[in-house]
N, C-alpha and C positions, 0 to 999 in steps of 0.2 A: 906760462904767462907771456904774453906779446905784449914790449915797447907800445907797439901804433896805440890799442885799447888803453895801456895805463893812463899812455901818456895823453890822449885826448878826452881820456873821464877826469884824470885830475887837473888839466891843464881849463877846463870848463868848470870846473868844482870850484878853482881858484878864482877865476872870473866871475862868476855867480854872484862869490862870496866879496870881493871885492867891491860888486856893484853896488848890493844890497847895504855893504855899509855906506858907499858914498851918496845913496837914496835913504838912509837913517842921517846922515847930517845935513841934510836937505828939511827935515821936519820936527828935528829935537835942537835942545837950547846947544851954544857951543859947547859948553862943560860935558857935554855926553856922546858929541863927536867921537870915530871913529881914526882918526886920519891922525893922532896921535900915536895908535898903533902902528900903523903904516907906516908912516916914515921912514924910520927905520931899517925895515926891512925892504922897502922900495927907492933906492937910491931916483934922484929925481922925481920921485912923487911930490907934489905940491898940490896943497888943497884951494880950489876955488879957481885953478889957470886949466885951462882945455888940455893944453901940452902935458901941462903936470899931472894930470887925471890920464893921457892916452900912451905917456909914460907907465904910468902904474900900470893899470890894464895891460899892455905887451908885455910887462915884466913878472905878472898875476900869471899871464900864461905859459912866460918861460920856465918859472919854476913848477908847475906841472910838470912841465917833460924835464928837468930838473931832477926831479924825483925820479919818475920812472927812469931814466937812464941809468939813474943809481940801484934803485931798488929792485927793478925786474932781475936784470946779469944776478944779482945776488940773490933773491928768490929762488930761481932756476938753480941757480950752484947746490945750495942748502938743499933745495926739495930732490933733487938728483941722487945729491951725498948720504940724502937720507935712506931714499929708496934701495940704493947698491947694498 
């Protein structure tokens, strides 16, 4: 498995997913907002300021690669370890 692939299909998965909520509290009541989740996990995310939304977004895409950093090396190791 290759880094570049993981990490630019989940690093757009994460953005996608991202959007898509911030386009769901754009058309639902606030109580069913999304950006209560986010917070959280998106240090400087803030709902409703440009910055705070392109905060999130960059940060949507860091952990993509985030992920595959972690995950690919250890796939690889496991799928290796097993074949030997």
């Amino acid at each position: 498995m290759r880094i570049q692939t993981l990490g630019n299909a989940l690093s757009l998965l994460f953005l996608i997913s991202f959007s898509l909520c911030l386009l769901w509290g754009l058309f639902v009541p606030p109580e069913l907002h999304m950006h209560r989740a986010w917070a959280p996990l998106l240090p400087g995310f803030e709902w409703g300021s440009v910055s705070g939304v392109l905060i999130g977004l960059v940060e949507a895409y860091l952990y993509g690669w985030y992920v595959a950093l972690i995950f690919v090396p250890l796939y690889n190791f496991f799928s290796r370890s097993k074949a030997a």
